[in-house]
C-alpha positions as CSV (number, residue, x, y, z in Angstrom):
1,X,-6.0,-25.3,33.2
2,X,-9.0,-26.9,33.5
3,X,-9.6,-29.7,30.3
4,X,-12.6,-30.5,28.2
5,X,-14.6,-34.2,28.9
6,X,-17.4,-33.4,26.9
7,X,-18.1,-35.6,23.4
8,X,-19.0,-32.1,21.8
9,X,-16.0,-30.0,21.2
10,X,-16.8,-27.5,18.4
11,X,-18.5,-25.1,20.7
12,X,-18.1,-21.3,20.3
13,X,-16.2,-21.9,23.6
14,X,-13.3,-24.1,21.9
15,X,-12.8,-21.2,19.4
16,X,-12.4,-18.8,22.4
17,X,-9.9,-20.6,23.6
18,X,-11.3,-21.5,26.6
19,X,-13.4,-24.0,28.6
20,X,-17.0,-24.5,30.0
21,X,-17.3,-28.4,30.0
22,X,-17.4,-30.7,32.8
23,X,-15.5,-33.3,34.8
24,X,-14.0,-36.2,32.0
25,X,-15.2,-39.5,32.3
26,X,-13.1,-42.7,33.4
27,X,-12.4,-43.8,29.5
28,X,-14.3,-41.5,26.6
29,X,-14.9,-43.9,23.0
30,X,-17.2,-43.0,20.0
31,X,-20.1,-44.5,20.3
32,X,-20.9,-48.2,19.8
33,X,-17.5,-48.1,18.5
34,X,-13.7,-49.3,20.5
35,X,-12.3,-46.0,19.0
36,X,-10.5,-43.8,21.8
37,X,-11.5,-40.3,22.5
38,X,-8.9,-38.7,23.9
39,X,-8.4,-34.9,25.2
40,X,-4.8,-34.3,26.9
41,X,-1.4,-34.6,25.6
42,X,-0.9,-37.1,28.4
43,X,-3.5,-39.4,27.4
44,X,-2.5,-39.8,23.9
45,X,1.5,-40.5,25.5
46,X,0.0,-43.2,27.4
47,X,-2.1,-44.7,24.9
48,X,0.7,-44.4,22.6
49,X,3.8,-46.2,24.7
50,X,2.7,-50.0,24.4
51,X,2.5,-49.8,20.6
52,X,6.0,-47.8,20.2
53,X,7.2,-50.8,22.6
54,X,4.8,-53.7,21.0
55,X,6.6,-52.2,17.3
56,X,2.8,-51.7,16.2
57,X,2.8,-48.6,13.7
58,X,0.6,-45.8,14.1
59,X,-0.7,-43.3,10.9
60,X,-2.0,-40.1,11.9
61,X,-4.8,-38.0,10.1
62,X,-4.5,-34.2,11.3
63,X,-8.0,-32.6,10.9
64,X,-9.8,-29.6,12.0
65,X,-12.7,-31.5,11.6
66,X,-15.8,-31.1,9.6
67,X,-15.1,-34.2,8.0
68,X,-15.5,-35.2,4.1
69,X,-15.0,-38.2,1.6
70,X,-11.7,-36.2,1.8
71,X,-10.4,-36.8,5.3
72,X,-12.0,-40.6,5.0
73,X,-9.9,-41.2,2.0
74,X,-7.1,-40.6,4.1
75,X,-8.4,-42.8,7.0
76,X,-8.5,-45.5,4.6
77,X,-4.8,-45.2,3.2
78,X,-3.7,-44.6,7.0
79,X,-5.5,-47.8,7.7
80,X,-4.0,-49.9,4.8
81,X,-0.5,-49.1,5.9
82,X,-0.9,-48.9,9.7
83,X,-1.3,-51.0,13.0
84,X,-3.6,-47.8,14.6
85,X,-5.1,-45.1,13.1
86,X,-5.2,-41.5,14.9
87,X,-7.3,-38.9,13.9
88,X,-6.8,-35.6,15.2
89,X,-9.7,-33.0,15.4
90,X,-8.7,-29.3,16.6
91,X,-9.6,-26.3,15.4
92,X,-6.1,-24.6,15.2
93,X,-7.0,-20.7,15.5
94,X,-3.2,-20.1,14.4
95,X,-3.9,-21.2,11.4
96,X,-6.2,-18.1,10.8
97,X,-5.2,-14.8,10.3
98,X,-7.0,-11.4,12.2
99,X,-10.7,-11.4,10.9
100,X,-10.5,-14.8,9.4
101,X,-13.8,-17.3,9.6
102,X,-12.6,-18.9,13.0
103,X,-15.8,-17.9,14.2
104,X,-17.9,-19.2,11.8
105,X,-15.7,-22.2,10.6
106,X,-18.1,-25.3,10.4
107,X,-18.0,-27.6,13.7
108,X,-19.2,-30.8,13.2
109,X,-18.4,-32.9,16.3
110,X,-21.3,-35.4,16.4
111,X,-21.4,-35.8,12.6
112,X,-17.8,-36.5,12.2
113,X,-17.7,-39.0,15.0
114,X,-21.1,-40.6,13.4
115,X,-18.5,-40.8,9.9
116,X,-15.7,-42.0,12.0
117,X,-18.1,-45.1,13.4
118,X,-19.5,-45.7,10.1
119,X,-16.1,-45.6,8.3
120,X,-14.3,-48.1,11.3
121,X,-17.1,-50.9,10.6
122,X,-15.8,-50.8,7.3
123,X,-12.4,-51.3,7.4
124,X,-13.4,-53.9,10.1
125,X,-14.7,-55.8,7.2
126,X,-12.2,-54.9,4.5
127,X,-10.0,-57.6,5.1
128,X,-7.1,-55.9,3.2
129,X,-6.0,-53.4,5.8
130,X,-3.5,-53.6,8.5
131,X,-5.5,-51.7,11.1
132,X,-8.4,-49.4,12.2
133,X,-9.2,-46.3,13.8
134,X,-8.0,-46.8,17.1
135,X,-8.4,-42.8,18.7
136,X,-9.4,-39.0,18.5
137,X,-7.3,-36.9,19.7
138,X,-10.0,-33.7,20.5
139,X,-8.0,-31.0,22.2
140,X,-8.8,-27.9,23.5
141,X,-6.6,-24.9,22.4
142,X,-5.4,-24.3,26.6
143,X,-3.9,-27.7,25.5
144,X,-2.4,-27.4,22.3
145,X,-0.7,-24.0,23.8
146,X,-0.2,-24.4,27.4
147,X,2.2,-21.5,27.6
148,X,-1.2,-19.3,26.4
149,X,-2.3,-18.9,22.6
150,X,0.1,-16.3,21.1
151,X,-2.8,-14.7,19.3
152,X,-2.7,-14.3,15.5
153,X,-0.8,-11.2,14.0
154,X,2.0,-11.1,11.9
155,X,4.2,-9.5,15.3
156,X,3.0,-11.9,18.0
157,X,5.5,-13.5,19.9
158,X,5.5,-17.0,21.2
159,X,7.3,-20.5,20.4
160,X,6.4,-21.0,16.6
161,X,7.7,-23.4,13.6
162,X,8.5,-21.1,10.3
163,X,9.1,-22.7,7.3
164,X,10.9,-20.6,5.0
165,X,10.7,-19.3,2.1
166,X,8.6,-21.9,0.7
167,X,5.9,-20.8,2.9
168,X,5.7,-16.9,1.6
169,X,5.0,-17.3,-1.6
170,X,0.9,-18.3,-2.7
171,X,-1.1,-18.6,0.2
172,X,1.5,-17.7,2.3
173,X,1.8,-14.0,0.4
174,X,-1.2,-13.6,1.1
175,X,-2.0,-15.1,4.4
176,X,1.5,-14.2,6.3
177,X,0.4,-16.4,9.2
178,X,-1.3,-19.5,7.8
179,X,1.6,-21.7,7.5
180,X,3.4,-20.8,10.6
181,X,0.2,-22.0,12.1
182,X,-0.3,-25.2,10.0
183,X,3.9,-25.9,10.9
184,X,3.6,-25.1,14.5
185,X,0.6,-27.2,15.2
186,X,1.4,-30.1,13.1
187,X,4.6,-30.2,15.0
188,X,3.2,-30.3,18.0
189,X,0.8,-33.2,16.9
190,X,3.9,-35.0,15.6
191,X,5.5,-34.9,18.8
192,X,2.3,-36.0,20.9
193,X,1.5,-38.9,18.9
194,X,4.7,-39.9,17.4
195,X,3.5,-41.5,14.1
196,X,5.6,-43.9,11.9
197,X,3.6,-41.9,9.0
198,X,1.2,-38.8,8.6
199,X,-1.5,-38.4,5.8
200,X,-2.3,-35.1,3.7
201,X,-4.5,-34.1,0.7
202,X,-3.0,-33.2,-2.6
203,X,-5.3,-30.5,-2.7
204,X,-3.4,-28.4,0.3
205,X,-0.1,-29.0,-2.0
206,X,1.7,-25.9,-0.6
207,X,0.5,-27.4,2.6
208,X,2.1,-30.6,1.8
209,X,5.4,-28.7,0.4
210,X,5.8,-27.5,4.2
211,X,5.6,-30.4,6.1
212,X,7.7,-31.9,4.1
213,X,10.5,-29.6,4.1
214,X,9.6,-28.9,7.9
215,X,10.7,-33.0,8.6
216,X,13.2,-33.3,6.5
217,X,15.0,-30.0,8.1
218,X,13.9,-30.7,11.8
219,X,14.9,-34.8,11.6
220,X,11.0,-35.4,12.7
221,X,11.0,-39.6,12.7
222,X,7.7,-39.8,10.3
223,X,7.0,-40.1,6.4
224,X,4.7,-37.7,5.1
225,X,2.5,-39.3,2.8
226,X,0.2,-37.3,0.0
227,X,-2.9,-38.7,-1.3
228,X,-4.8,-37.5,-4.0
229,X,-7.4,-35.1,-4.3
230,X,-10.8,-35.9,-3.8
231,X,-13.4,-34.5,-5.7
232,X,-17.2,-33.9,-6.5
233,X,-18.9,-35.8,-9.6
234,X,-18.4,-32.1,-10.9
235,X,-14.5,-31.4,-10.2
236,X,-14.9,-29.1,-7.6
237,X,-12.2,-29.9,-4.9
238,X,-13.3,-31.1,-1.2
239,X,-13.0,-29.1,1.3
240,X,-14.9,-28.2,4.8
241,X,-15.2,-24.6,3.4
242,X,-17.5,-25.4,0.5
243,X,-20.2,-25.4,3.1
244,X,-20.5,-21.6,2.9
245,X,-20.7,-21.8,-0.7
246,X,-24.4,-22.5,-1.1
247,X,-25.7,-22.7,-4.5
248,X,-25.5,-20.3,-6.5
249,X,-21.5,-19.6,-5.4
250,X,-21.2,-23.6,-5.6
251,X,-21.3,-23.5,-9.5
252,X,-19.3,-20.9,-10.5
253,X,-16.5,-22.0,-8.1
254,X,-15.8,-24.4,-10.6
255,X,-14.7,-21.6,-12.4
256,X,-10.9,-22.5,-10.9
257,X,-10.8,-26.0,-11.4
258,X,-11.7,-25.3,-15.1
259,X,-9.2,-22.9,-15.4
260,X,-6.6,-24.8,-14.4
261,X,-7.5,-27.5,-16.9
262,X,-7.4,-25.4,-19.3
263,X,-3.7,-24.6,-18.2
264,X,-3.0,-28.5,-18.0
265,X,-4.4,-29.4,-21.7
266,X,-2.2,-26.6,-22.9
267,X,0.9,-28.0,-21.8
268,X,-0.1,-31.6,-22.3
269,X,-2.1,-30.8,-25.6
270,X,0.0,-27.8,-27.0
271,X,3.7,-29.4,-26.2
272,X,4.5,-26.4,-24.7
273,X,6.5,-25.5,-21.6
274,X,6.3,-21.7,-21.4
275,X,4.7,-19.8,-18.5
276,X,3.3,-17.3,-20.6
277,X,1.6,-20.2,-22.9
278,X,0.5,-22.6,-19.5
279,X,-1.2,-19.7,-17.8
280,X,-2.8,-17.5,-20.4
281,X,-4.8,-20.5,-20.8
282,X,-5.8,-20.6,-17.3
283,X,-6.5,-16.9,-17.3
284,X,-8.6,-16.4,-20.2
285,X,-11.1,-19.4,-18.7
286,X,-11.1,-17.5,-15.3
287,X,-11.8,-14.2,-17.1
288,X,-14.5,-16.0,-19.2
289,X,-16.7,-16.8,-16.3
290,X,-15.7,-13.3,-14.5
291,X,-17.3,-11.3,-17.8
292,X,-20.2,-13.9,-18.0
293,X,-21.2,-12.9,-14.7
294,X,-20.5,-9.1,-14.5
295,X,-23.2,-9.5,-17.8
296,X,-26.0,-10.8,-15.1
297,X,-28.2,-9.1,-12.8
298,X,-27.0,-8.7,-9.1
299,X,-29.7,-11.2,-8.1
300,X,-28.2,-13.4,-10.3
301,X,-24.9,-13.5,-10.7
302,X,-21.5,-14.6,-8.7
303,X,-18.4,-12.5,-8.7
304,X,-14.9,-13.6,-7.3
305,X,-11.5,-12.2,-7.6
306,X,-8.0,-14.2,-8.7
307,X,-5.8,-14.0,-6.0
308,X,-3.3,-15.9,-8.0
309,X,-3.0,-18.6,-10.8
310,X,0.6,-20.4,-10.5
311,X,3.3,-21.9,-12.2
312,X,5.7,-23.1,-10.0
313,X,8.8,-25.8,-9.4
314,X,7.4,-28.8,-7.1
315,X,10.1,-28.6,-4.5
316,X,10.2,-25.1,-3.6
317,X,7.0,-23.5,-5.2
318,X,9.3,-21.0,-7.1
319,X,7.6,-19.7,-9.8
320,X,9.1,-20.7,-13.1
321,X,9.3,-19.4,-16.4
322,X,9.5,-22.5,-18.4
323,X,8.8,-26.1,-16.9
324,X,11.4,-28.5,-16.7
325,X,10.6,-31.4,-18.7
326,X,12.4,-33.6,-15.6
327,X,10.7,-32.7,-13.2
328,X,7.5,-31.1,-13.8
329,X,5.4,-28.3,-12.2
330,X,2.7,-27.7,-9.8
331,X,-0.1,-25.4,-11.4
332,X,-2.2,-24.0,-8.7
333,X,-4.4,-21.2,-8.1
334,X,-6.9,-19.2,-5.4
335,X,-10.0,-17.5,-6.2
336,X,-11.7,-15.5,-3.1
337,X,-16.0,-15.9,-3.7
338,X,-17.6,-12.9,-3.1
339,X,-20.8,-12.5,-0.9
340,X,-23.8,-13.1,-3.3
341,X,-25.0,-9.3,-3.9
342,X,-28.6,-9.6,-4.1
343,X,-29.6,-12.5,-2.4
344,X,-33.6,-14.0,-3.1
345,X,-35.7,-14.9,-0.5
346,X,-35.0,-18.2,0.1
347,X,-32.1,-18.5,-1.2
348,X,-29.2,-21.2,-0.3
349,X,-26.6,-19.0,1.2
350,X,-24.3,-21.1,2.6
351,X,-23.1,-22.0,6.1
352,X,-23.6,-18.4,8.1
353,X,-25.6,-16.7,5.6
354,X,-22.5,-17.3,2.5
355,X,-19.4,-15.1,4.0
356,X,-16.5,-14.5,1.4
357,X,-15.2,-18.2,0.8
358,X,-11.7,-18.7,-0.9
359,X,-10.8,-21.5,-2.8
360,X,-7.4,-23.4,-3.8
361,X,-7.0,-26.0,-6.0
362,X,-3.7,-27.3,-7.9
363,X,-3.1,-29.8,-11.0
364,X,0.2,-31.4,-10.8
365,X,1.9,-31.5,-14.6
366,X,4.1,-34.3,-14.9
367,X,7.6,-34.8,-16.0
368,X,8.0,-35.0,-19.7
369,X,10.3,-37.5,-21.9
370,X,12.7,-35.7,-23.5
């Protein structure tokens, strides 16, 4: 199997699961920076065994790159409570389905590492964290799956974690394969590096929901810390995808944060607990935005369809039909952006020329005194 050396690993060659790159060099590092690039499984074992025996704790950050205030967030919190900071960046094509954007997904290798430098001079002089960003760890996918990728249908066969049933219901109904991807790979980066703790978004909270049930079940020796969401001055949720947004998309994606708002002022506002109460009020702002812009002209407008709006219990994403004031309920949605219809010359499309985007978002609604 041969392995990647090169700084530059977003290549249409990575998502191919193969390799054109050359020989590695001696010791690989971001530039003008100490942090660690590093590209085998073996690597990352041997940087890792003096800190495991020196009781220095290491947080990791698993990414698939393209990086935003988002991922740095979780840098920072990694850095705050950890000796070493890991960042992983890997393009995990098991985490897309058949006919899914791997192709197109954003690759961002020499702006990431640029944020990565720019982010460990800071914490350098942030005297109130523990540690810094010590090391990438950039595999290739003949890495990640040395027995061969499995490929990416519901039927393929090959060694895989499935977290169930908590990972069928929302984005797992309707992406059968995402989360055995997201739980098979994070796995696999839980048992190369071997962190004390690992660092998610809020925003991903089915994501989150998984992992968590996947180290509790499996006895994996790491805490699982969520961090908030991180947003744009206009509420629209980070996220690597919003690239192929472009602008006219951009704005009315806002159209599910709003929504659920909506859903969260009823039941903080209203004193209400009822499903049908909670997420009539999230539907009727979705379908306000829909009918505005069926009323526009194709070379105006920007259509999307609901996937789902949800009410569900926080531990296993059950929907409910009334919230339990002791413990609360995630509210969460998708909405799938169409391809703008009539695009103007000129127009900002998007990354690759505005493909359909999908978006998830999710308000947490709190427990409630009785």
């Amino acid at each position: 199997m041969q392995r990647l050396a090169s700084s530059r690993i977003g290549s249409r060659a990575t998502h191919q699961f193969a390799s054109t790159r050359g020989p590695r060099t001696a010791r690989e590092t971001v530039a003008a920076t100490p942090i660690r690039v590093l590209r085998a499984v073996e690597e990352v074992r041997r940087w890792r065994r003096p800190h495991m025996m020196n009781h220095r704790s290491v947080g990791l950050v698993p990414t698939m790159g393209a990086l935003h205030e988002g991922h740095l967030a979780l840098i920072r919190a990694a850095a705050r409570e950890n000796h070493h900071v890991v960042v992983s960046i890997y393009v995990n094509p098991a985490q897309f389905g058949v006919g899914e954007d791997l192709a197109s997904y954003p690759v961002t290798w020499d702006a990431d590492t640029a944020a990565l430098a720019r982010l460990d001079r800071e914490l350098a002089d942030d005297g109130g964290n523990l540690g810094r960003i010590s090391a990438v760890f950039a595999p290739t996918t003949p890495e990640m799956y040395p027995s061969g990728f499995p490929g990416q249908a519901v039927d393929s066969k090959g060694s895989f974690v499935t977290i169930t049933p908590v990972a069928e219901v929302l984005e797992g109904a309707s992406r059968p394969t995402f989360f055995r991807g997201v739980a098979t790979v994070c796995m696999k980066l839980l048992n190369i590096v071997q962190p004390e703790r690992v660092y998610f978004g809020q925003k991903d909270v089915q994501q989150t929901v998984v992992i968590r049930r996947m180290v509790q079940d499996l006895m994996v020796p790491a805490q699982v810390v969520v961090c908030p969401t991180r947003r744009e001055q206009d509420g629209l949720a980070m996220a690597s995808r919003n690239v192929y947004l472009g602008t006219r998309r951009r704005q009315v994606g806002l159209a599910l944060i709003s929504a659920l708002r909506a859903a969260e002022n009823a039941y903080r506002g209203g004193e209400t607990t009822r499903r049908v109460a909670i997420l009539g009020a999230a539907h009727a702002a979705c379908e306000a935005v829909l009918g505005a812009q069926r009323g526009l002209k194709p070379s105006e407008r920007a259509l999307f369809e609901i996937d789902y709006i949800s009410l569900a219990d926080p531990d296993s994403l059950q929907e409910v039909d009334t919230v339990d004031l002791s413990k609360g309920a995630v509210l969460s949605g998708a909405l799938k952006m169409l391809p703008v219809e009539d695009p103007q010359e000129g127009e900002d499309l998007g990354h690759s020329d505005g493909p359909p985007v999908r978006l998830i978002d999710n308000i947490m609604l709190p427990p409630k005194s009785s």
